[in-house]
N, C-alpha and C positions, 0 to 999 in steps of 0.2 A: 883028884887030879885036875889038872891046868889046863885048859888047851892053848896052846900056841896060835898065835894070830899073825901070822907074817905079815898079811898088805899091809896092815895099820903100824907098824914100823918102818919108821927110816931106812933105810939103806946105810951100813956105817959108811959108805966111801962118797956117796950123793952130798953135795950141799943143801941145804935147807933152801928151797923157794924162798927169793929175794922180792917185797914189794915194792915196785915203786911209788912212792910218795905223791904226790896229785898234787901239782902244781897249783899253785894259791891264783884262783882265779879275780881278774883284775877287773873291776865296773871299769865303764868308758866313765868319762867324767859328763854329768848332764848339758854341762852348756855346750859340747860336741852335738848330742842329742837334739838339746832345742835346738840348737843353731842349722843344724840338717834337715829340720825339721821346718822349720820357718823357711828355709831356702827354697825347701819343695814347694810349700805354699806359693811361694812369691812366682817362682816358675810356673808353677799351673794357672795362677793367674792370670800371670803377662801372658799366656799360649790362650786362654779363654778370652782375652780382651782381641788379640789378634781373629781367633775363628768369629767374636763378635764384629768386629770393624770387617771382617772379608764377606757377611754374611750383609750386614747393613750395604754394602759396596755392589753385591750382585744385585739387593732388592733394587737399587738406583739405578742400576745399568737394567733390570728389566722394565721401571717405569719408562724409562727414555723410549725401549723400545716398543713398548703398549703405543705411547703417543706418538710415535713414528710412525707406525701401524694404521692407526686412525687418522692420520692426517695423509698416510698414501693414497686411503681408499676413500678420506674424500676427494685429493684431487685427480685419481683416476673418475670419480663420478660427477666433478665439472668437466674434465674432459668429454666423457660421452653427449654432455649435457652440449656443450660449445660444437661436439663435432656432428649433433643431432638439427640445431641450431643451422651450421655451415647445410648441410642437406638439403632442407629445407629453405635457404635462403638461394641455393642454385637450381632448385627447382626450376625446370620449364614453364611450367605451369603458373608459377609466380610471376615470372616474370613476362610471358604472354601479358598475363591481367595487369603489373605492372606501366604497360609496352599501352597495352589501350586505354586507360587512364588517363595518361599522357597524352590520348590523340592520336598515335600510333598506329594504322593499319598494316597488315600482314599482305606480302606481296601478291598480286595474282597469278599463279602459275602460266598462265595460256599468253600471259602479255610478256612475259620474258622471251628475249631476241639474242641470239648470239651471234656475236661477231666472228667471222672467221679469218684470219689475217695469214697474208701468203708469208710461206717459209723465208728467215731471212737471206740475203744472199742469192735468191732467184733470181 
């Protein structure tokens, strides 16, 4: 005897599972390819020539400032230089020795006389 195998039969009233067909897959045509491809290039280039030129642009603006730098502190260090200079050239003492050089005697306190003169209008 037979056995009977139901699953593995259709159904009479089911239709048969339908495949769909797979659509014929289409290549891009290559010179879409290079030409997309060469564009990227050309773009990353021109973006790396710019980060070069912005890069060369800060190096210049930091020499400027280096020698700006060094030329503040040297003329802050003629300044001390001139203002140590002036000091030194108002010196008392200079010019006392100045003062008798030239001939110069220093008053005698005890000979000084003051005038006294009556208020105006008395």
């Amino acid at each position: 005897m037979a056995s009977l195998n139901l699953a593995a039969r259709p159904e009479p009233h089911a239709p048969a599972p339908v495949r769909p067909r797979p659509a014929p897959r289409r290549r891009p045509a290559p010179r879409r390819r290079v030409a997309g491809g060469v564009l990227w290039i050309v773009l990353s280039a021109v973006l790396l020539t710019g980060v070069v030129a912005l890069n060369v642009a800060v190096l210049r603006l930091n020499m400027q400032l280096d020698r700006a730098g060094r030329e503040r502190a040297d003329l802050r260090a003629e300044n001390q230089l001139l203002a140590s200079q002036l000091s030194s050239a108002a010196a008392s003492t200079r010019i006392q020795a100045l003062a008798r050089a030239r001939g110069l005697v220093t008053a005698d306190p005890s000979a000084t006389t003051y005038v006294h003169l009556g208020r105006p209008g008395r």
